[in-house]
SETORTI-220564 format. One record per residue: residue in three letters; x, y negated, z of N, C-alpha, C, CB in turn. Coordinates in steps of 0.02 Angstrom, whole numbers, plus 50000, padded with zeros to 5 digits. Glycine has a CB too. Layout:
ALAXYZXYZXYZXYZ;...
END
This chain:
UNK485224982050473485734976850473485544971650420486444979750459;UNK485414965950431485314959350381486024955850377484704953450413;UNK486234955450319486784951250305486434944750270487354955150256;UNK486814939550275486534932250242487114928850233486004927350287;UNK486934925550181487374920050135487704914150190486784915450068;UNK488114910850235488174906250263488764901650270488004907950302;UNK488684895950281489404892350245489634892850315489424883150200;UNK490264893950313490644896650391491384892150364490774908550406;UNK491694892150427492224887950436492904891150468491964882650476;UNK493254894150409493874898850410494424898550433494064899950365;UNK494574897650495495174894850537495814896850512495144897250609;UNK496234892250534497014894550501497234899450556497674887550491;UNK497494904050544497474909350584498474910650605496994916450533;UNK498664903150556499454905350574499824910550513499444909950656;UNK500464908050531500964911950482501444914650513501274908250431;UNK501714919150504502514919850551502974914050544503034926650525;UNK503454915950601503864909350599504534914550597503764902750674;UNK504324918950578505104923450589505014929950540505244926850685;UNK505504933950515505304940850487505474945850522505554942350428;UNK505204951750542505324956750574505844957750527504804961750589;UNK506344963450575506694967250543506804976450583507364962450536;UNK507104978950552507334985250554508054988850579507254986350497;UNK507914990650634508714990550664509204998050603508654993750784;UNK509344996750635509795004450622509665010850657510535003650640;UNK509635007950728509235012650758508525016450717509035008850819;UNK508195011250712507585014450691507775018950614506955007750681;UNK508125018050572508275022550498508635028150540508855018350424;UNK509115029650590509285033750607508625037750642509835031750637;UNK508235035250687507615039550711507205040750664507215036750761;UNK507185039950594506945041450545507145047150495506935036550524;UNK507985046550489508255053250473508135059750522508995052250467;UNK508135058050600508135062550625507525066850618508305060950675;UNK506885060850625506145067050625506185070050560505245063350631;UNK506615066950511506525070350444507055076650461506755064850368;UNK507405077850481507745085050507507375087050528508275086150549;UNK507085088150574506575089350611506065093850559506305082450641;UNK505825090150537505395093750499505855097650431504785088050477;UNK506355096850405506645100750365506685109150399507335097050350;UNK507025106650452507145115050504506385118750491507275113550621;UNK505915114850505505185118150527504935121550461504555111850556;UNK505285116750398505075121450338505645125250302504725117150283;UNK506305124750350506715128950336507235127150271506335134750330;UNK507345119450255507765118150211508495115250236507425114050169;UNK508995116350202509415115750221509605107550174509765122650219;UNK509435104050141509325099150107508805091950098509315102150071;UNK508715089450098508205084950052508555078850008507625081150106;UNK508305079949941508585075249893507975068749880508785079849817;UNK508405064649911507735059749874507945054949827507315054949928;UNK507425053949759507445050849729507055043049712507465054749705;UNK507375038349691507165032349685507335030149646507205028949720;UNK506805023049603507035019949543506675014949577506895022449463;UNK506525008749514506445003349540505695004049560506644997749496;UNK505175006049527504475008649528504225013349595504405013149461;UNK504915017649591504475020449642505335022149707503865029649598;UNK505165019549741505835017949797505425016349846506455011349782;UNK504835019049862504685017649958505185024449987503525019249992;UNK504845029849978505335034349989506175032850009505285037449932;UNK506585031449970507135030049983507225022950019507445031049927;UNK506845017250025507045011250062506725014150115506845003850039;UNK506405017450134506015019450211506685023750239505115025350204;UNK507005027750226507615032950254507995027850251507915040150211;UNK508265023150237508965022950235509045013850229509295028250163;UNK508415010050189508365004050190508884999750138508415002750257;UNK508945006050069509175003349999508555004849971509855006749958;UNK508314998249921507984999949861508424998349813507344996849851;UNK508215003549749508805003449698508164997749674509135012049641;UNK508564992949622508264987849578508544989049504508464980249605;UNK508984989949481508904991249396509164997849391509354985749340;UNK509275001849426509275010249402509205013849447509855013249372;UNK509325019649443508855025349503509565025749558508535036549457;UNK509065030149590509755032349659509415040649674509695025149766;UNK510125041549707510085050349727510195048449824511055056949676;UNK509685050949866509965050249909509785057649951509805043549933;UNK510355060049984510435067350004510525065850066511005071849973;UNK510085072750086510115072850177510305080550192509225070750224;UNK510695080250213510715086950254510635088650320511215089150248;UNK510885092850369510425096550440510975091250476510445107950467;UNK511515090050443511885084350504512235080050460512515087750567;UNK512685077350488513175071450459513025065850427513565073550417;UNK513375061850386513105055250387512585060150283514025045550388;UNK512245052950270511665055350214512285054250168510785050250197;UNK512165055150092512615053250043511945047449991513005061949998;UNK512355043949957511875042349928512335038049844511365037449990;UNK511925041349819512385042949754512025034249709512115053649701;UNK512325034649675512315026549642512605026049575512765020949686;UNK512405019749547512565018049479513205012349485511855014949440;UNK513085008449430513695002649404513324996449473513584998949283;UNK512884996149463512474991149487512314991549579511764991849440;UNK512244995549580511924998949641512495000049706511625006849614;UNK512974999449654513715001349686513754997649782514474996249620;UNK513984991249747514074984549804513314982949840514374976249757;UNK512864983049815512054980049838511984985249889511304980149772;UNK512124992949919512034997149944512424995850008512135002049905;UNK512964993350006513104987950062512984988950100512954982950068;UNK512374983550091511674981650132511234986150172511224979350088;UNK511214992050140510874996250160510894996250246511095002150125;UNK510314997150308510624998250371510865003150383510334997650416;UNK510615006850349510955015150382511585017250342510355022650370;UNK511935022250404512655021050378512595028950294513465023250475;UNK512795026150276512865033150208513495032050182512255032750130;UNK513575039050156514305037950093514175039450048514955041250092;UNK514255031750011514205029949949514565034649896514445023449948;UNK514225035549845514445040749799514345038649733514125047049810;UNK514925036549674514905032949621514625038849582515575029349599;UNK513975040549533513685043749498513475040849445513335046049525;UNK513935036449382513755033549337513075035249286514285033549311;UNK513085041649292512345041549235511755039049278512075050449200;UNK511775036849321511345033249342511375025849325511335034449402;UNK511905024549285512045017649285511375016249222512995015549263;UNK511415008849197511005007449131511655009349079510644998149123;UNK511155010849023511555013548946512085006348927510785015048863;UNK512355009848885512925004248872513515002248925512544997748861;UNK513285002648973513835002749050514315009249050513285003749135;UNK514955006149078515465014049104514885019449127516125012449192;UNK514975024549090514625032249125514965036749135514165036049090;UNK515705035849106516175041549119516625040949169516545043149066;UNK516735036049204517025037349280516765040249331517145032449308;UNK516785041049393516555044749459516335050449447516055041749496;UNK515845054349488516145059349476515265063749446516685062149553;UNK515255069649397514565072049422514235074149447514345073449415;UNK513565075449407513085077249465513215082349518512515079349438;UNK513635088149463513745096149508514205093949574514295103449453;UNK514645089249555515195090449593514815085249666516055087549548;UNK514375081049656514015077049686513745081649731513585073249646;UNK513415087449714512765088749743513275095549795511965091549671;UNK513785096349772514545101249805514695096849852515335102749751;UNK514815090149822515195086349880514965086949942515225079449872;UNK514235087749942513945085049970513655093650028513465079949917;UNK513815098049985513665103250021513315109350010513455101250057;UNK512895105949943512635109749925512805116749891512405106649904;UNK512635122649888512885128149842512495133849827513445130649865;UNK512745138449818512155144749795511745145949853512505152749772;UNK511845144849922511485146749956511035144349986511695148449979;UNK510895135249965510705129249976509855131749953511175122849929;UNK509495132050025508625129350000508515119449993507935132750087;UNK508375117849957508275111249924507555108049924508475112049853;UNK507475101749946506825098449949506955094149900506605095150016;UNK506715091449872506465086149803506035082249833506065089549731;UNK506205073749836505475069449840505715061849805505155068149938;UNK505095062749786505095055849742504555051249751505085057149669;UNK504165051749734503455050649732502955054649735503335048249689;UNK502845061149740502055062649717502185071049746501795061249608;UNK501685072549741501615081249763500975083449736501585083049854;UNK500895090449721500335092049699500005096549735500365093649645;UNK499395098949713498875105949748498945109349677497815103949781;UNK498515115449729498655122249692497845119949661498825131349747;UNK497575115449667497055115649612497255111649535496365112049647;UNK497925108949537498265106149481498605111649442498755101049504;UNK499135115949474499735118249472499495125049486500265115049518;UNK499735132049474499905138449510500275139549552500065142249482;UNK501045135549548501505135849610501645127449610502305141649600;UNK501145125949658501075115949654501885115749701500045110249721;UNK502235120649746502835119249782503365119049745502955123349831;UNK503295121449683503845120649622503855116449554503925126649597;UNK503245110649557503245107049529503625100149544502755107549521;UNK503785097049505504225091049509504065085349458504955093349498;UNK503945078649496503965073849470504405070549438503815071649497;UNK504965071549467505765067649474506125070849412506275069749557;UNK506495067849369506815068749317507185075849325507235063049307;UNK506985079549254507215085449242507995087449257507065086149179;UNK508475082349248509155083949243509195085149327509695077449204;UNK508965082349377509075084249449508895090849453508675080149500;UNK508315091449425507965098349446508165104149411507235098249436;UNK508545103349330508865110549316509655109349342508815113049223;UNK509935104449371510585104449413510365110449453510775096949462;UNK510095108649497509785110949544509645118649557509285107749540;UNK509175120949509509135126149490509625131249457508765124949464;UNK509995128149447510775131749404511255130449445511065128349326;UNK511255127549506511765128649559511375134849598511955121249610;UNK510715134749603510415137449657510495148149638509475132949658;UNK510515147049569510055151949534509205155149551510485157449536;UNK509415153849583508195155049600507915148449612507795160449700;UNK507545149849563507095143149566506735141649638506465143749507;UNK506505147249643506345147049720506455142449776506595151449743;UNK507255140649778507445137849831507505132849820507865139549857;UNK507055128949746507165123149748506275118849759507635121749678;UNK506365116449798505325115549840505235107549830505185117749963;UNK504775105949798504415096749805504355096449879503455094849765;UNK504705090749901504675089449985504285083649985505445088050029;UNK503895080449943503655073949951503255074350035503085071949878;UNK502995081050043502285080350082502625079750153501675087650074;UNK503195079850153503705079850224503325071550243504875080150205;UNK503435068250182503455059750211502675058850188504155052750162;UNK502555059850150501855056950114501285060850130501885056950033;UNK501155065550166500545071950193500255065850209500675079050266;UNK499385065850216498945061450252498895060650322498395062850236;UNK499365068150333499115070050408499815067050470498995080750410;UNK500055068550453500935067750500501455067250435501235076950561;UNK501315065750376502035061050336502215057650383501945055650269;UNK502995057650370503595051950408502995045150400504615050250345;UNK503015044550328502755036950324502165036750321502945032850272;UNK501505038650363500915038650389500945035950457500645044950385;UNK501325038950501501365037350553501965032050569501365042850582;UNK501525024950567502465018050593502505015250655502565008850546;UNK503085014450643503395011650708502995004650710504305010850706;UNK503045001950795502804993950792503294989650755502744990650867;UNK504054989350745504154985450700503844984450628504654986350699;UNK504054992850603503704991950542502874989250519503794997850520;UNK502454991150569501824986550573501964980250572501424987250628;UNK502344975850600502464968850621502914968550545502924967050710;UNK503224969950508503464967750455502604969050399504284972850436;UNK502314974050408501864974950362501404970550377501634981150356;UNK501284967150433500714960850452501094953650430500504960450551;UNK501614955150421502134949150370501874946750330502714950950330;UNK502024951450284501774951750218500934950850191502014957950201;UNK500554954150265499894953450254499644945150245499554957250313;UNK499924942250299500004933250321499964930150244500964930450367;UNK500584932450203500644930450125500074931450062501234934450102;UNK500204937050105499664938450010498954937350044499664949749955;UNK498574938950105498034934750115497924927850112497884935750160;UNK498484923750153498444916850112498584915850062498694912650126;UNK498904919149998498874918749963498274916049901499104922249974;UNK497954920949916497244922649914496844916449937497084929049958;UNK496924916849991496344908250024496644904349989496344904250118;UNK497194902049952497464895849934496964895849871498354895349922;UNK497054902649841496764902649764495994899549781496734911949721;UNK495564902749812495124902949833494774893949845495284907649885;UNK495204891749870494984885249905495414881449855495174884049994;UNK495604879949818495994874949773496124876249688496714874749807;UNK495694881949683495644883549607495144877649582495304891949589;UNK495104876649492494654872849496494434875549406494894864249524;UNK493894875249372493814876749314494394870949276492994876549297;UNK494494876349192494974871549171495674874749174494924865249213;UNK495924875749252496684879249260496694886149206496834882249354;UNK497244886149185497544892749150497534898649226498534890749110;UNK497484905849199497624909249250498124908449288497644913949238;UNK498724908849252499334907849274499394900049322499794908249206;UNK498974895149301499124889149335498854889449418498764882949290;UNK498174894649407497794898049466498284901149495497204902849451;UNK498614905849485499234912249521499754904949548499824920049435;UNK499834903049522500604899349558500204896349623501104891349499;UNK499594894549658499244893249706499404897849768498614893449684;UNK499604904349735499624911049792500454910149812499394920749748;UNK500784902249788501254903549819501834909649810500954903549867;UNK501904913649774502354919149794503134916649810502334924549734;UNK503424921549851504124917449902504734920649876504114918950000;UNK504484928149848504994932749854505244936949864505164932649863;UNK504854937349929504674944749972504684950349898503654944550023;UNK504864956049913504764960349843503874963849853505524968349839;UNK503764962949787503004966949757503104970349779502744968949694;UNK502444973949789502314982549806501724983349738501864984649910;UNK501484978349709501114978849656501144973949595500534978949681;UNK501014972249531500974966749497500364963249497501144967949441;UNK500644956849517499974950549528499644952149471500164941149528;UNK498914949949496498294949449460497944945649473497964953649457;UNK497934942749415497104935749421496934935749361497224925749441;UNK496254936649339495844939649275495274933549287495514949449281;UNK494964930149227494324927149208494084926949166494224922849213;UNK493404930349156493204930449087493194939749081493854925349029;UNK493104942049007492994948049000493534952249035492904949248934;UNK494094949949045494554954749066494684955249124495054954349043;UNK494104953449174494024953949253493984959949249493434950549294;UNK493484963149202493214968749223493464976049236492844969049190;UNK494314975049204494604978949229495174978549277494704981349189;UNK495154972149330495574973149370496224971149367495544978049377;UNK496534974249332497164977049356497624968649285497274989749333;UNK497334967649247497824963749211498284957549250497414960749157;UNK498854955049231498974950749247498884942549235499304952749248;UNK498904938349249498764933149239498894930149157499084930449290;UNK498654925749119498724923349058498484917249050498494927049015;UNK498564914448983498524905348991497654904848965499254899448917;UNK497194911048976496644912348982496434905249030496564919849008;UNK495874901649024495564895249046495024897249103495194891248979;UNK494824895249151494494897349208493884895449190494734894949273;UNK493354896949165492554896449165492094898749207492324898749118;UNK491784893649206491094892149237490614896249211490864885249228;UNK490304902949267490114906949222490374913449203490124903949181;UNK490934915049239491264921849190491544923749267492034920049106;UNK491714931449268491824934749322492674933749324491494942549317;UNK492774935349383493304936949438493504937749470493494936849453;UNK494264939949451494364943849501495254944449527494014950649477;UNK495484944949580496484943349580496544947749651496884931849595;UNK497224949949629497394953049701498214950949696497194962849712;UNK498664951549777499324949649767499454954749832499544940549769;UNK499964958849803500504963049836500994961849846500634967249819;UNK501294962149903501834962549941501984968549981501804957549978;UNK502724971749965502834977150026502324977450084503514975750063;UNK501924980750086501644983250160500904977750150502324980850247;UNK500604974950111500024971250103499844970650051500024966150123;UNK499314970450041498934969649983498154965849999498864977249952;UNK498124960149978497254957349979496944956149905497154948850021;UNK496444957449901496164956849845495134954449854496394964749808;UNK495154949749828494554947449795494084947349724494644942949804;UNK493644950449723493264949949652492534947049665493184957949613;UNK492094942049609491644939649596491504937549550491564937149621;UNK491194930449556490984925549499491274919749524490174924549483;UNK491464916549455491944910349460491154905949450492744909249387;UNK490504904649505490194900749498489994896849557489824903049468;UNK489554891049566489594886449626489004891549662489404876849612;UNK488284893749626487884896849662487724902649602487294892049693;UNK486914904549618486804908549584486344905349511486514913449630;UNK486224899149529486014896249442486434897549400485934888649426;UNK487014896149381487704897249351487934904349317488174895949405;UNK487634910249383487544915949328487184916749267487344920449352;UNK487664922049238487504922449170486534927249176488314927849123;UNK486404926149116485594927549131485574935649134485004924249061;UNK485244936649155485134947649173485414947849255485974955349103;UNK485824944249287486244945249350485984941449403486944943449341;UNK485664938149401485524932249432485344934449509484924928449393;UNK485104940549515484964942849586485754948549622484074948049578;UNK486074945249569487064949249586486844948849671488154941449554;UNK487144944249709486744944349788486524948449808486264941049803;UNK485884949749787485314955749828485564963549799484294954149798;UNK485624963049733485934970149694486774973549710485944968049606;UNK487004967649716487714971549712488064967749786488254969649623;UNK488224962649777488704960249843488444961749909488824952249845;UNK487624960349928487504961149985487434971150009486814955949992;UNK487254974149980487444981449973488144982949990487324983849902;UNK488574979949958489164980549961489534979450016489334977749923;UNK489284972950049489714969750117489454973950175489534960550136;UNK488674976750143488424981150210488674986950246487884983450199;UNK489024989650181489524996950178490154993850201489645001150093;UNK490214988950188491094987950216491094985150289491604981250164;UNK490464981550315490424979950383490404989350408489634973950403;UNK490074991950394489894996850433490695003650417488964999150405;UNK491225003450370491765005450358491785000850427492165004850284;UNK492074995750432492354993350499492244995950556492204987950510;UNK491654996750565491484996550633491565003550663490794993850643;UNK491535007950590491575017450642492295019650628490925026050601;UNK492665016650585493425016250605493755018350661493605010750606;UNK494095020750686494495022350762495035028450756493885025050828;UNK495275027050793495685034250808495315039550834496235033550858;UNK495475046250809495095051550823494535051850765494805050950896;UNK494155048450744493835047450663494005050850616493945041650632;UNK493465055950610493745061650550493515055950483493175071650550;UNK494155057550473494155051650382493445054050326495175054250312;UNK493365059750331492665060250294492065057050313492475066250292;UNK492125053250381491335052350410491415044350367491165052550525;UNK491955039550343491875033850313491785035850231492495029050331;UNK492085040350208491805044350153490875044650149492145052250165;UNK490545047950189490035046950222489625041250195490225046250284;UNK489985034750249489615030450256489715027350185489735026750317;UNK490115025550168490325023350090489875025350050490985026050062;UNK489615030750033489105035049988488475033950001489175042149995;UNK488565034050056487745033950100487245027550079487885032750197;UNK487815020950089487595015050066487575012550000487855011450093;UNK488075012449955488225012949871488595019249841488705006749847;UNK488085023249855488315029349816487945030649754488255035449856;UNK487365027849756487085026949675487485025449623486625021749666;UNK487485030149570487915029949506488025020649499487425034349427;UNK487535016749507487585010249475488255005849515486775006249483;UNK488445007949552489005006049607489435006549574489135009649669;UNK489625014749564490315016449534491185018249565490355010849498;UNK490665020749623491175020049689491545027349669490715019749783;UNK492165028049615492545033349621493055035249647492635034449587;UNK493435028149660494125032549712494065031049789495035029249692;UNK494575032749818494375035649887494305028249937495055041949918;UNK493825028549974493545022049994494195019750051492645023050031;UNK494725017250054494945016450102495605020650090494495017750153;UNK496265020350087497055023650101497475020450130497445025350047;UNK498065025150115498565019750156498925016350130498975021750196;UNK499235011650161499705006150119500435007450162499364996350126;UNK501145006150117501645005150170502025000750108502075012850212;UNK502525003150092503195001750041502584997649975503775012150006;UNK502315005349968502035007249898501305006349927502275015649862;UNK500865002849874500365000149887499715005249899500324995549837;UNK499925011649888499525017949891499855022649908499215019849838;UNK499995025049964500555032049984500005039049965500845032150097;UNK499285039650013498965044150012498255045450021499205046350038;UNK497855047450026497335044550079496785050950095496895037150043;UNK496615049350173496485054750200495535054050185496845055050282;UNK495465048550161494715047850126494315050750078494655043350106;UNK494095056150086493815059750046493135066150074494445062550016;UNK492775067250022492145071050043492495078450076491565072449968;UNK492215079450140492235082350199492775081250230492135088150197;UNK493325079750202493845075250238493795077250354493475064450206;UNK494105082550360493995082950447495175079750448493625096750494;UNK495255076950425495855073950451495705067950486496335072550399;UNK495935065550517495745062250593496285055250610495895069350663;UNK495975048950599496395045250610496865042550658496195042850596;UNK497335040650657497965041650717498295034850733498635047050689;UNK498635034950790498875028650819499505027650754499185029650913;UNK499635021650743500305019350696500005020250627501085024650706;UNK499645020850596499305021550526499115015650510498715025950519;UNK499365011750439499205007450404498675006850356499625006650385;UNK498315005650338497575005650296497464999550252496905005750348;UNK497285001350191496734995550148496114997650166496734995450059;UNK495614991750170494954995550161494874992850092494274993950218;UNK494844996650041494924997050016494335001549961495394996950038;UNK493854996449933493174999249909493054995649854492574998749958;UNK493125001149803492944994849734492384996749701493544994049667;UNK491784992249704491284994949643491304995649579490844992149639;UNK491495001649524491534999949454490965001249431492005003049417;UNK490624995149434489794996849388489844997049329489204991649391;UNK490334996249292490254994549209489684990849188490215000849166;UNK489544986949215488944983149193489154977549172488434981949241;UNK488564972549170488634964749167488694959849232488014962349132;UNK488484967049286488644963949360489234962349373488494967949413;UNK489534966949353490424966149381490414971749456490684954949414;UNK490864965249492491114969149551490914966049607491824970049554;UNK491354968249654491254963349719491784969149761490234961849758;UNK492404964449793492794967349808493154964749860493034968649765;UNK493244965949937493584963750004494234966250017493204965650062;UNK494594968049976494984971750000495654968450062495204974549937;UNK495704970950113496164968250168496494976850212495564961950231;UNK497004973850240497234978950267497414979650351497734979750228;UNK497444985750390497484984650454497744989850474496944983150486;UNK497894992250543498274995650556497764997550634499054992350550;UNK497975005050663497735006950695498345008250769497365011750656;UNK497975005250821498575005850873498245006350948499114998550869;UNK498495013050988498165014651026498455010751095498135021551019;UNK498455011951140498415006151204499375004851213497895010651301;UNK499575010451218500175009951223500805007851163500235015451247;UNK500165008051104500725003151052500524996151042500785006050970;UNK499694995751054499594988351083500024983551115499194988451123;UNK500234986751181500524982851216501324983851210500234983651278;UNK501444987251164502234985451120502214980751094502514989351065;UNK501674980251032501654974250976501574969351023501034974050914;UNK501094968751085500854962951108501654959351144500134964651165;UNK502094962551170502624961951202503164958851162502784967651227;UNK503294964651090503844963051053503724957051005504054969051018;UNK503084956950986503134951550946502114949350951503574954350856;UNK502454942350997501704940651040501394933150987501934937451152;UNK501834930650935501424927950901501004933750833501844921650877;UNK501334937150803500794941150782500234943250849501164947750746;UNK500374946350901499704948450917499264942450922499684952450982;UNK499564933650948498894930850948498494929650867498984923450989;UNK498914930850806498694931750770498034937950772499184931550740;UNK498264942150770497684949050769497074947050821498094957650803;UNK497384945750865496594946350930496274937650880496934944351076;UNK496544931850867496164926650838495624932050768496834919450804;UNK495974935150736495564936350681494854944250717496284939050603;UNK495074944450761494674950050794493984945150827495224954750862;UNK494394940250859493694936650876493164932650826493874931650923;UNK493564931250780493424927250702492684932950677494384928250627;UNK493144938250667492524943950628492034944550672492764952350609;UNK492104946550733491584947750801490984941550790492094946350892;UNK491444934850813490824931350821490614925150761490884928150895;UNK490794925550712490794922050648490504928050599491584918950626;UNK490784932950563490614935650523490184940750537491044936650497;UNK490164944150608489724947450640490094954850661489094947650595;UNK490544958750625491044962850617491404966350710491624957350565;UNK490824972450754491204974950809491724980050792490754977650857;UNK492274978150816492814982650811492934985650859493314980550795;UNK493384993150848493424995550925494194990550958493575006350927;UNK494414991951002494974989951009495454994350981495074988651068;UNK495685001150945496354998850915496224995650856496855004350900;UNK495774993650829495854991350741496134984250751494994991050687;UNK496894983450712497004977850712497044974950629497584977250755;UNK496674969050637496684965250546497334961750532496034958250530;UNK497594965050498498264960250470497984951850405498874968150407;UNK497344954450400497164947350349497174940350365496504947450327;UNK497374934050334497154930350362496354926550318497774926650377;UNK496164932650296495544930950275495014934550279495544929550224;UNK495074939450351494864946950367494064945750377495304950650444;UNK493714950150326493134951250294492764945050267492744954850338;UNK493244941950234492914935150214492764936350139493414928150226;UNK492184935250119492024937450047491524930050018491514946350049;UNK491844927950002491284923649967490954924449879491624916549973;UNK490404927849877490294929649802490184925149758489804933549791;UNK490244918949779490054914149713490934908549740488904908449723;UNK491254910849689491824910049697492174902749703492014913449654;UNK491674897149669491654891949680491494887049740491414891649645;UNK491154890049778490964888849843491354893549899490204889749846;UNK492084890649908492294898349939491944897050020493354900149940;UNK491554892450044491504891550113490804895250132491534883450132;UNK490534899750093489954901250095490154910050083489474896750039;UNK490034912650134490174918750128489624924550167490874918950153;UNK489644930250164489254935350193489344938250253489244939650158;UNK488974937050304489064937550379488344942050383489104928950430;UNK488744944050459487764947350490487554946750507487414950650512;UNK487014944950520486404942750566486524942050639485854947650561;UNK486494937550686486694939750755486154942050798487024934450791;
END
């Protein structure tokens, strides 16, 4: 495969003109498979917990995110959910689509606020049904293996006061189990496998933060403060799923900072990414016009690091599919920059939904098998620790087999001419065969330009 440098011409690929939404229906067919699977592991409960950080979990069931303090939200084998609340949380829950009864639980409120009205936790978790004989699921965020833990099913992320409630209503610890893996497993979690709406809200968001991204890209100029660069990406409002990043200069090199009144040079690496619920794009390079401009030792960045790099991510594309045991892109990932000088340590490729990382089925020998309704970053970062830096595509897509194709294509037919435009874009511009379910939510899908100043010059493949 020959990849080459070529100035290409990046079509506007469109924005929504509308936002998906989420019926009620659909949070109710969402409680239900979550019964569903409670029976199968035999609980008579699931408590889920949310704060502002970590609330995919709870806005996926029920479609409240708590914003300045946590929430309790309880499911049992029938009736309506309960969902317990603070000072704040009270009225905003409203909103929520799915129907619940609201339950005033002040220590959830912030300090300094009424905490001694409504009612507590015990009598909460009674109200609600719970009692000595109650087996109990816990999910919050996270779950562990028994290569962490000795009993990883009785570990807990979620604040201690739930979990010795819990345990002191229950008396055996036993019956109180981490349920994260109900929703979050790689394999059949609730939220692994989405509905076509929820894809069509997550290709929303993709529309944003990829143009986002092209705006930065095409209208940055040396001189701007970071921050003067970030306000380019536009942000609307939509809620984060991550905190913006745009780095120049030494503190590219780790990514993750946020923007500062740091000055954009000619010459110095970078790198920005922007999250939104259900999307995430991200770009890293050199803030230079070509390769004279690099700093001296790098000068062949191109041949050493980016073109290596785009070769592994064309070829992540292309063996992608449903039925694809997730280790064989593990595989290919290694195969191509697996030399220590890469630095390729976390898992090449996961999933995205709420939360900008739910799980990921990418890993060495990896035989889990990719499936219709699954959301994806590809998602490959080189940490060379060098003077090279990085080089980084990150975009996201979703996998959809014939019969959810022609849902999305039906229910909402300006996203699909979006997807099939950027399908033909990669095919016959960037060089990129896809099978037919891979659909690109980017509107800058596999566009990498490494000399960041020239964004019209990017890495394609040979035809």
């Amino acid at each position: 495969m020959t990849i080459n440098l070529n100035t290409v011409e990046l079509p506007n690929f469109g924005m929504p003109s509308a936002e998906p939404s989420l019926s009620q229906a659909i949070y109710e067919g969402r409680i239900d498979r979550l019964r569903q699977k409670m029976q199968a592991e035999a609980l008579d409960f699931v408590i889920v917990y949310g704060d502002r950080e970590h609330n995919a979990n709870t806005t996926y069931l029920c479609g409240y995110d708590p914003r300045f303090e946590e929430s309790l939200l309880i499911i049992g084998k029938t009736g309506l959910p309960h969902l317990l609340l603070g000072n704040e949380g009270w009225g905003y829950a409203e909103l929520a689509p799915l129907p619940v009864k609201r339950v005033l639980f002040q220590s959830l409120s912030l300090m300094g606020q009424d905490r001694l009205s409504g009612v507590s936790l015990s009598q909460a978790l009674s109200d609600a049904g719970i009692d000595v004989e109650s087996t109990i699921g816990v999910a919050g965020w996270k779950y562990f293996s028994a290569a962490e833990f000795a009993d990883p099913d009785h570990c807990f992320e979620t604040p201690s006061y739930l979990i010795d409630t819990l345990r002191k209503i229950s008396g055996n610890h036993q019956q109180v189990r981490n349920a994260n893996a109900l929703l979050m497993n790689p394999d059949d979690g609730l939220r692994i496998l989405n509905e076509a709406e929820q894809l069509a809200l997550f290709e929303f968001a993709a529309c944003h933060t990829s143009t986002g991204l092209k705006n930065v890209l095409f209208n940055m100029q040396p001189g701007m403060t970071e921050m003067q660069a970030t306000t380019l990406m536009q942000l609307n409002g939509f809620p984060l799923g991550a905190h913006t990043m745009l780095t120049n200069g030494p503190r590219a090199a780790y990514g993750l900072p946020s923007p500062s009144m740091n000055t954009l040079k000619v010459g110095e690496p970078f790198t920005m990414a922007m999250c939104l619920w259900g999307g995430l794009n991200a770009r890293a390079g050199w803030l230079v016009h070509d390769e004279t401009e690099l700093p001296d030792g790098v000068g062949d960045y191109l041949q050493k690091l980016a073109i290596p790099y785009f070769r592994a991510i064309v070829k992540w594309y292309e063996h992608i599919g449903i039925g694809v045991p997730a280790g064989e892109l593990y595989d290919i990932i290694h195969g191509e920059i697996g030399d220590p000088f890469y630095g390729v340590k976390l898992n090449p490729g996961h999933y995205i939904h709420i939360d900008e990382w739910v799980h990921s089925p990418v890993f060495k020998g990896s035989e889990l098998k990719f499936k219709s309704g699954m959301a994806l970053q590809v998602d490959v970062i080189p940490g060379t620790g060098t003077a090279y830096h990085t080089s980084n595509i990150e975009d996201g897509i979703a996998l959809a087999d014939e019969a959810l194709r022609a849902e999305l294509a039906q229910k909402f037919p300006e996203m699909w001419q979006r997807i099939q435009a950027r399908r033909k874009f990669m095919a016959e511009v960037i060089g990129i065969k896809l099978k037919p379910e891979v659909l690109p939510f980017s509107n800058i899908p596999a566009y990498l330009p490494p000399y960041m100043l020239s964004p019209r010059r990017v890495l394609t493949v040979q035809q």
